[in-house]
Every structure is written in structure tokens, then in C-alpha cells.
C-alpha positions as CSV (number, residue, x, y, z in Angstrom):
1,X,136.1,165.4,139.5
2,X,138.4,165.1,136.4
3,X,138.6,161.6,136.5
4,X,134.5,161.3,136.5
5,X,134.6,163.6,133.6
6,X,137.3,161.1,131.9
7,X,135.4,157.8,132.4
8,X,132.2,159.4,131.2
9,X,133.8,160.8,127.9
10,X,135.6,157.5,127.5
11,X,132.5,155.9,127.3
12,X,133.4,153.9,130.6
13,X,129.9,153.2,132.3
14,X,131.0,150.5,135.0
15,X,134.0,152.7,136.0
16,X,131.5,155.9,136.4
17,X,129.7,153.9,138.9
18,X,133.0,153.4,140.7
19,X,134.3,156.5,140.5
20,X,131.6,158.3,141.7
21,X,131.4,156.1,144.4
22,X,134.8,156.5,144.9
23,X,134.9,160.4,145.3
24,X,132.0,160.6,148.0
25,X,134.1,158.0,150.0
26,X,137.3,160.3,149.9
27,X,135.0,163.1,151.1
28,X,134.1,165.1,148.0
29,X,130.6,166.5,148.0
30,X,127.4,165.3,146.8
31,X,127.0,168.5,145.7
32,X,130.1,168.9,144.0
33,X,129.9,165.6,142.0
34,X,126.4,166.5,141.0
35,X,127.5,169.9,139.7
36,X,130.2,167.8,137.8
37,X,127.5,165.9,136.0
38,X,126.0,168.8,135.3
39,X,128.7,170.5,133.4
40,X,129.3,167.0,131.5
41,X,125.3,167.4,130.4
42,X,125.7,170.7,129.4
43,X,129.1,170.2,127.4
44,X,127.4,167.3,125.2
45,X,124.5,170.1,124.3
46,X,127.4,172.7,123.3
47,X,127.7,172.3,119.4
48,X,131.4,173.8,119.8
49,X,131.9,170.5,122.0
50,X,129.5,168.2,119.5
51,X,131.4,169.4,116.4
52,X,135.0,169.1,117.8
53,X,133.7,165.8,119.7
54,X,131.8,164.3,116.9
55,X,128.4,161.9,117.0
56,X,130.2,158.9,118.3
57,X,131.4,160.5,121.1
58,X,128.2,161.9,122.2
59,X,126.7,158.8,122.2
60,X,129.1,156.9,124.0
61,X,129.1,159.5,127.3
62,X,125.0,158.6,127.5
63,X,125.0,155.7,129.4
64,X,128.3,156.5,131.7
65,X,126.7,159.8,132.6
66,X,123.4,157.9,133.5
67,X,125.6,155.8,135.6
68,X,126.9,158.6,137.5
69,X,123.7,160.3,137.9
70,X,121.9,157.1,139.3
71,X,124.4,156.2,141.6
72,X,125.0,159.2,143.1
73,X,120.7,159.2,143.5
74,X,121.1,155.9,145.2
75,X,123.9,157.0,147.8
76,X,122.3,160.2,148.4
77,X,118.7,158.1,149.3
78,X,120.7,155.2,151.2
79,X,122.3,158.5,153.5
80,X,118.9,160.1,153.4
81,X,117.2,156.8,155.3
């Protein structure tokens, strides 16, 4: 889970797709990698985070957490047919 954190602050949107991939083939949960994306959401809404974190930064997780978000939807509706 850190590592999907880690690609998604570094502004890494290709490797969130891996990585998220990645996890659910080395058994993690779809559940737990959703909750992970969760928390990311919620940290880039904390102004403690924003301030410390800075515009830029915010702005460059957008598009990895999207990643991560649609391709865990797509796995769980591929294991869902």
C-alpha cells in the first residue's frame, strides 16, 4: 500500500496503473487498495497536508490517483463478469 501512495504523490500516473495492478496479483485486497485511495483523497483535502505539500503537489497526485481508482474499477468489473 505504501508504494501506491508513493507513485500517486510522485505524480507517477503509468506506474499507479501498475502498481495497483500489481498488489491485487500478490493478493492484497480490493478492499484494502480502495481504502488506500481513499486515504490519498482525503490527505489532498487536509489543509495541514495542502500547506506542508503545496499547490504543485496537489495537482500532480490528480491524474495518478484517477489511475488507480479506474484501474482498480476495471479489475474489480473484469472479476465481477
Amino acid at each position: 500500500m505504501i508504494a501506491i501512495v508513493m507513485v500517486i504523490v510522485g505524480g507517477r500516473e503509468p506506474c499507479a496503473e501498475k502498481i495497483v495492478k500489481g498488489a491485487l496479483q500478490q493478493g492484497s485486497s480490493w478492499h484494502d487498495i480502495d481504502k488506500t485511495l481513499q486515504i490519498v483523497a482525503g490527505l489532498q483535502k487536509l489543509d495541514c497536508f495542502a500547506k506542508a505539500a503545496g499547490p504543485e503537489v496537489l495537482a500532480r497526485m490528480e491524474k495518478p490517483l484517477a489511475a488507480g481508482r479506474r484501474t482498480l474499477q476495471q479489475v474489480k468489473s473484469v472479476e465481477g463478469q
